[in-house]
DOPA-547963 format. One line per 3 residues: number of its first residue (from 1); their letters; for each residue x, y, z of C-alpha. Coordinates in nm, 2 decimals, always signed. Example, Ala and Ser with C-alpha at 12.3 -4.5 7.8 and 13.67 -1.06 7.14 Angstrom:
2
1 = AS = +1.23:-0.45:+0.78 | +1.37:-0.11:+0.71
//
This chain:
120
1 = XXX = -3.02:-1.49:+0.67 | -2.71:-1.55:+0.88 | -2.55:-1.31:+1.16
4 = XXX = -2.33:-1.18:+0.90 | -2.64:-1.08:+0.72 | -2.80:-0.90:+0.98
7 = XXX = -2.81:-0.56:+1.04 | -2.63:-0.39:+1.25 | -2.88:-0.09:+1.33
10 = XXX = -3.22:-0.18:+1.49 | -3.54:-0.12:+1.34 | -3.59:+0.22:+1.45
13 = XXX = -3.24:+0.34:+1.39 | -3.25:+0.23:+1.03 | -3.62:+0.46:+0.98
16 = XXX = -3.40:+0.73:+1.11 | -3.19:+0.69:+0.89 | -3.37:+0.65:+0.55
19 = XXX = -3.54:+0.94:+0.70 | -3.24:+1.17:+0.66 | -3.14:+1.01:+0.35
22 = XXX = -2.83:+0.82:+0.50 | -2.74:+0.50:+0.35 | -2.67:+0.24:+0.62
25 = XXX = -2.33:+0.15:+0.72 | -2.21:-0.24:+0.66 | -1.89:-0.42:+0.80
28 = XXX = -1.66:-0.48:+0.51 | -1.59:-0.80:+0.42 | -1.25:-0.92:+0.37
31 = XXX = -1.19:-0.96:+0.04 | -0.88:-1.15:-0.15 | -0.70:-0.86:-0.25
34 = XXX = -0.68:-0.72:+0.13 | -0.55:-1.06:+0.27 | -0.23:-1.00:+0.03
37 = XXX = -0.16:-0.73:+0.29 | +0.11:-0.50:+0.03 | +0.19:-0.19:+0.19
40 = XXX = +0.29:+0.12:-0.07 | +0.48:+0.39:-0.05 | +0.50:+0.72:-0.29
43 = XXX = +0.85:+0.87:-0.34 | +0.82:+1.09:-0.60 | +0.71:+0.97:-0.91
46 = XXX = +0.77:+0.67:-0.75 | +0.54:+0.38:-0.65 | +0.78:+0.12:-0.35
49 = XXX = +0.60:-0.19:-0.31 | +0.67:-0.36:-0.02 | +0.53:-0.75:+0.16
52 = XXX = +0.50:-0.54:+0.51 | +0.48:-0.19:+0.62 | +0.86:-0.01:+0.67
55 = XXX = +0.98:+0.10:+1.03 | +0.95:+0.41:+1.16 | +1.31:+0.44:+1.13
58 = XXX = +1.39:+0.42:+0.78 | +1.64:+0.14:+0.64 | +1.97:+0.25:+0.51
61 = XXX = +1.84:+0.10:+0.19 | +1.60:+0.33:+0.11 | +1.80:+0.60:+0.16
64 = XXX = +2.03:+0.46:-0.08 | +1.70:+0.42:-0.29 | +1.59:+0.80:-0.28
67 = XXX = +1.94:+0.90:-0.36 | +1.98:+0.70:-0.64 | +1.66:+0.79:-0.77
70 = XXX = +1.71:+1.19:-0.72 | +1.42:+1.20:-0.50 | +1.39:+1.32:-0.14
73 = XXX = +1.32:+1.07:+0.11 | +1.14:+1.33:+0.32 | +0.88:+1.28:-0.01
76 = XXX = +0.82:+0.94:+0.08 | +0.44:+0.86:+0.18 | +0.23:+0.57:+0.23
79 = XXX = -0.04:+0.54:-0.01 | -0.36:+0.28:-0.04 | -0.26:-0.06:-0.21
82 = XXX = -0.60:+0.05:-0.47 | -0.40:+0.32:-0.58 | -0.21:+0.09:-0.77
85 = XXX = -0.36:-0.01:-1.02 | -0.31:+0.32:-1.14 | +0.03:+0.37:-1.11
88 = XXX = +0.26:+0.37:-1.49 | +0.39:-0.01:-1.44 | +0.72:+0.15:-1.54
91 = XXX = +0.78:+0.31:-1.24 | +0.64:+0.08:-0.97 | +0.96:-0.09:-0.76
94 = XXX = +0.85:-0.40:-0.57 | +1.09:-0.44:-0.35 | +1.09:-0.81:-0.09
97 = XXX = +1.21:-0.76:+0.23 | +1.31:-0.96:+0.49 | +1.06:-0.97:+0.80
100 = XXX = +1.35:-0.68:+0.98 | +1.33:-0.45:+0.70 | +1.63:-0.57:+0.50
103 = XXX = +1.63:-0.62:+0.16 | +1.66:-1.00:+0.04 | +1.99:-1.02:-0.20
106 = XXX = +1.87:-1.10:-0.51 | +1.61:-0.83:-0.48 | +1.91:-0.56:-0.42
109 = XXX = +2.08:-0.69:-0.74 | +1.74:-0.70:-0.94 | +1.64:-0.34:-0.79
112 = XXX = +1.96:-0.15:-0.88 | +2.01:-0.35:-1.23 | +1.57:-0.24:-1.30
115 = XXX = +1.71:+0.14:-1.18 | +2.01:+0.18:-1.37 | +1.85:+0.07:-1.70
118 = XXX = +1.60:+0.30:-1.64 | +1.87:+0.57:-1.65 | +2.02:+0.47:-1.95
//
């Protein structure tokens, strides 16, 4: 057993705690889906998939996003990266930034060309 294997509740704390029926807590291990580090956003029926989390203070572009996709940006909400995996493929936007929250060229072409086929 190595120090990641131990416990991290002494003897007596972990009778206690099979006494009340609690399961014991473990440190999470980082797994290779959590070092890809996505951060998603809800807006609407839409799932934004970005390479970093968005600033406070919203980009212009995803204003211009919300509009064109008749959603309101006050809508828009971060959601768990697990979540997905069950989101309609269809209407997930992954969308690659730059590391100030701009939106890399070819990404804005491929973005509004993937929206406005959508609309038609």
């Amino acid at each position: 057993m190595n120090k990641s294997d131990t416990s991290l509740f002494n003897t007596s704390q972990q009778r206690a705690l099979a006494a009340l029926g609690l399961p014991l807590w473990q440190k999470r291990t980082n797994d290779a889906s959590q070092t890809a580090a996505e951060s998603c956003y809800r807006l609407g029926p839409w799932l934004i998939i970005v390479p970093q989390p968005l600033a406070v203070s919203k980009p212009q572009w995803l204003s211009d996003l919300a509009l064109a996709l008749d959603t309101p940006l006050a809508s828009l909400a971060e959601i768990s990266p697990r979540q997905k995996a069950d989101w309609p493929s269809q209407q997930q936007l992954h969308v690659q930034i730059d590391s100030t929250g701009m939106l890399e060229a070819q990404c804005k072409r491929d973005l509004w060309q993937g929206i406005m086929a959508q609309g038609e």
